[in-house]
N, C-alpha and C positions, 0 to 999 in steps of 0.2 A: 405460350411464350410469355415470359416476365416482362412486361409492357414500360416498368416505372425505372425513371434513370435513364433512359435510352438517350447514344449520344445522336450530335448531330450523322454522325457515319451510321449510326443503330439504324437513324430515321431513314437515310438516303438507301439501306441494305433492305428495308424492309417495304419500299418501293419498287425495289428490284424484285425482289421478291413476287411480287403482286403482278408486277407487269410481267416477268416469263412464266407465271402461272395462269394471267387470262390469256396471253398470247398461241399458251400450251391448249388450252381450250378452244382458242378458233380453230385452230390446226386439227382439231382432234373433230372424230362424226360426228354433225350436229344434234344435240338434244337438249332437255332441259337446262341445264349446267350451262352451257352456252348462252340460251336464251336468258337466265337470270345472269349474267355478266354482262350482257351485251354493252347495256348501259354505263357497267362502272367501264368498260374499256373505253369506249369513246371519251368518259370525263376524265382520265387518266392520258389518254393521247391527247388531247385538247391542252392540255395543261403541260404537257413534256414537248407537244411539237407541232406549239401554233402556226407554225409556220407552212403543214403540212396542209393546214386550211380545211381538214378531212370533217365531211358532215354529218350533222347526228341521223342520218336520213338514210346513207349510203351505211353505217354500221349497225343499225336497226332493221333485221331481216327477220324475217318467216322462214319460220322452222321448214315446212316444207320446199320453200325456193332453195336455201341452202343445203339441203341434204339432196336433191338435183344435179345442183351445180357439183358438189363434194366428191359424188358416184360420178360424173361425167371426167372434172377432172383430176383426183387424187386417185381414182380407184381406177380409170381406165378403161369407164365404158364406152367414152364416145374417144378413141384412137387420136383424133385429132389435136382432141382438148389436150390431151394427159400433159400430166406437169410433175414429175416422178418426188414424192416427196420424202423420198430416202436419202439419203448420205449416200451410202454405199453405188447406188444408181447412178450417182453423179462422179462415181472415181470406179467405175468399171474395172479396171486395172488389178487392184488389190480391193475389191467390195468386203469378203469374206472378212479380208484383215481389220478392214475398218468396225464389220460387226463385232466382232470380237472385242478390239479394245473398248466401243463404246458400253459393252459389257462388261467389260473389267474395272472401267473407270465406273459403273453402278454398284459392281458387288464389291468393290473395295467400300464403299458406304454403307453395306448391309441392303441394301436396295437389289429386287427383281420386278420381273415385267408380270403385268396384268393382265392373266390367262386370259379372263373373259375379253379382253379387248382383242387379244389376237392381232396384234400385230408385230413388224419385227422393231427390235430395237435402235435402230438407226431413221426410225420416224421421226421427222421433224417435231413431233408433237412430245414425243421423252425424252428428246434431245433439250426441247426447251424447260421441261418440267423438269427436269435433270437440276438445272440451274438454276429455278426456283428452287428445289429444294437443298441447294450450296449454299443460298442468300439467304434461305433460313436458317439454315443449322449455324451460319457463321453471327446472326446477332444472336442467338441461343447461347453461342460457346463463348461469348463477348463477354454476356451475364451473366455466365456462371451457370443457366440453365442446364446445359447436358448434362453434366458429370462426366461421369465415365460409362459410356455407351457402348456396351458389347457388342461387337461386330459395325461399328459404325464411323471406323477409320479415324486417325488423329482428331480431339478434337479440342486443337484449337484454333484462333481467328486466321494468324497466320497460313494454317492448314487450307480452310475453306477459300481464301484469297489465291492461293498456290493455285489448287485445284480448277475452280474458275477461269483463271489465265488459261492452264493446261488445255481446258478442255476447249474455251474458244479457240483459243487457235487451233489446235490439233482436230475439233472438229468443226464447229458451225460456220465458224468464220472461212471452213473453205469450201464452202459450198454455197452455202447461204443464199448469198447474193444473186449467182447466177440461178439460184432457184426460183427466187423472189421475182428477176428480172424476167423469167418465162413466164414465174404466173399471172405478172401484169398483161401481158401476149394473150396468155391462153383462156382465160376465166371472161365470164360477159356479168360476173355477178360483181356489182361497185366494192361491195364487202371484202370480197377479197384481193383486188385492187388494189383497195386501203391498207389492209392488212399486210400485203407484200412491203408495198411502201413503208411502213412504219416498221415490222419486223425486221427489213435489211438495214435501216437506220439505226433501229436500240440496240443491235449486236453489235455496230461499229460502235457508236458512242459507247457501250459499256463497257467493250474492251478498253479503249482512251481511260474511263475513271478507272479502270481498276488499275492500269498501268501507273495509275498515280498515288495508291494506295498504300502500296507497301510500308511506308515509312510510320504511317500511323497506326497501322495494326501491329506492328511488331511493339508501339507504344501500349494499344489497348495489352496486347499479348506479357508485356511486362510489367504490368498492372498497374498505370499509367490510366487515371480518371480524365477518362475526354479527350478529346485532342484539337489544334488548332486548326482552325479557320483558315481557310484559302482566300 
């Protein structure tokens, strides 16, 4: 990614960024990758939501407590714990449908799932990494980095801004919460406590900025240097 010039919206896009890509990580089976994030995720919640008061203590876990905790309650082994961390689980109704589009909404980006992980696609964990990879491609298409990307759907800012909204509301945002709100219930590990907390917050709040956005990407989009200050 072309780092120089970046505006103040580049800086705030590529924060996002970062934060639905460690968040994609807690969510995801614990292992290395994890453990080397740990760190930057708490200095990153620390700084976005002092107010959460979340400690460096309770986000600082061993690998083997949290792959425990993860099989008890993401996978189902202890019945009690589970805390279903699908979309689809969570709208019974039309699940099928819901996979599907969150499928669609991937390969319209040139984007599939990761055989070896084996899971399905309405995982909290590609749902969030989904949208890390939106906040990416949208300060890339900002700077001119993409070009013209084969199979990898409109790209420009405005595009990446659209699709974000789209896909909050139409998916995370409706689920989310009440996902979060169980697994504060169901989990005895602090880690994910925290996590719930601070994941049901960044998807309200993100949605709020992005809902504010529009005006200045259509500026970055007609090739408009910078834009103003709130």
């Amino acid at each position: 990614m072309v780092q120089e010039n970046l505006t103040p919206m580049d800086t705030v896009n590529i924060v996002r960024s970062r934060m639905y890509y460690l968040l994609s990580l807690a969510f995801s089976y614990p292992g290395e990758n994890l453990l080397s994030t740990q760190d930057e995720l708490y200095e990153l919640v620390a700084v976005l939501y002092p107010n959460l008061a979340v400690s460096r203590k309770d986000m600082l876990v061993e690998l083997d407590k949290m792959e425990a905790e993860y099989i008890n309650v993401f996978d189902g082994h202890e019945q009690k714990k589970y805390c279903k961390p699908y979309e689809g689980q969570w709208q019974e109704a039309d699940r099928a449908m819901r996979q599907w589009e969150v499928k669609k909404f991937y390969r319209f980006f040139g984007l599939g799932l990761n055989r070896a992980i084996n899971e399905m696609p309405d995982h909290i964990m590609y749902e969030l990494e989904f949208m890390h990879y939106l906040c990416y491609r949208m300060v890339e298409s900002a700077s001119g980095a993409l070009g013209k990307v084969k199979g990898a759907g409109p790209n420009q800012p405005r595009h990446y801004l659209q699709a974000q909204k789209d896909f909050l509301e139409r998916h995370l945002l409706a689920w989310v919460d009440d996902f979060c709100r169980l697994l504060q219930e169901k989990t005895t590990l602090p880690f994910y406590v925290q996590l719930a907390r601070v994941t049901a917050q960044f998807i309200v709040d993100d949605m709020e900025w992005l809902q504010t956005q529009g005006e200045e990407v259509s500026k970055q989009a007609s090739g408009l240097n910078g834009y103003a200050n709130e």
